[in-house]
C-alpha positions in Angstrom: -59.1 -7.4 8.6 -56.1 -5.7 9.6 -56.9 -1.9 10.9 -54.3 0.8 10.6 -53.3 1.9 13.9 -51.2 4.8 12.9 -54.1 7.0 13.1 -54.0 6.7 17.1 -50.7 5.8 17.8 -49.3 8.1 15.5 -51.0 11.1 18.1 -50.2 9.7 21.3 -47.9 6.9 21.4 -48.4 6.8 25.5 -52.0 5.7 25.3 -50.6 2.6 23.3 -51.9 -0.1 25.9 -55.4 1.5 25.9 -55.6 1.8 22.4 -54.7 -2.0 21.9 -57.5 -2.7 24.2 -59.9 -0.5 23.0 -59.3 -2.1 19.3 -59.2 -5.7 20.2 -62.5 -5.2 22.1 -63.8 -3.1 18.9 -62.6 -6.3 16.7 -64.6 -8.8 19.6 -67.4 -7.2 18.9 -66.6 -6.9 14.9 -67.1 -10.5 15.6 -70.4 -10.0 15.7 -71.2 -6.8 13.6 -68.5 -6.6 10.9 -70.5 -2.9 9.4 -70.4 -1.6 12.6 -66.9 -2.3 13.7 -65.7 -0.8 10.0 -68.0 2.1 10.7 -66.1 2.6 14.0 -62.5 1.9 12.8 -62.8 4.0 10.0 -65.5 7.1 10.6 -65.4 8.4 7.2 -68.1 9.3 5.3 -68.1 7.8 2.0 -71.0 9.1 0.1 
């Protein structure tokens, strides 16, 4: 699984090296808990 990251770099492109953190620990624990993580990466409500 390969999330898009436009959707935070594409707002601010100085919190790059946070956001890269922020997604490889989301994907760590996507290791675990695959729902969650997509829940996380993509918040969309799809009912």
């Amino acid at each position: 699984m390969t999330p898009n990251l436009t959707a935070f770099t594409g707002v601010d492109s100085q919190n790059l090296p946070n956001v890269m953190v922020s997604v490889q620990f989301i994907l760590a624990i996507g290791e675990k808990d695959r729902v969650t993580t997509k829940a996380i990466i993509f918040p969309v409500n799809y009912t």
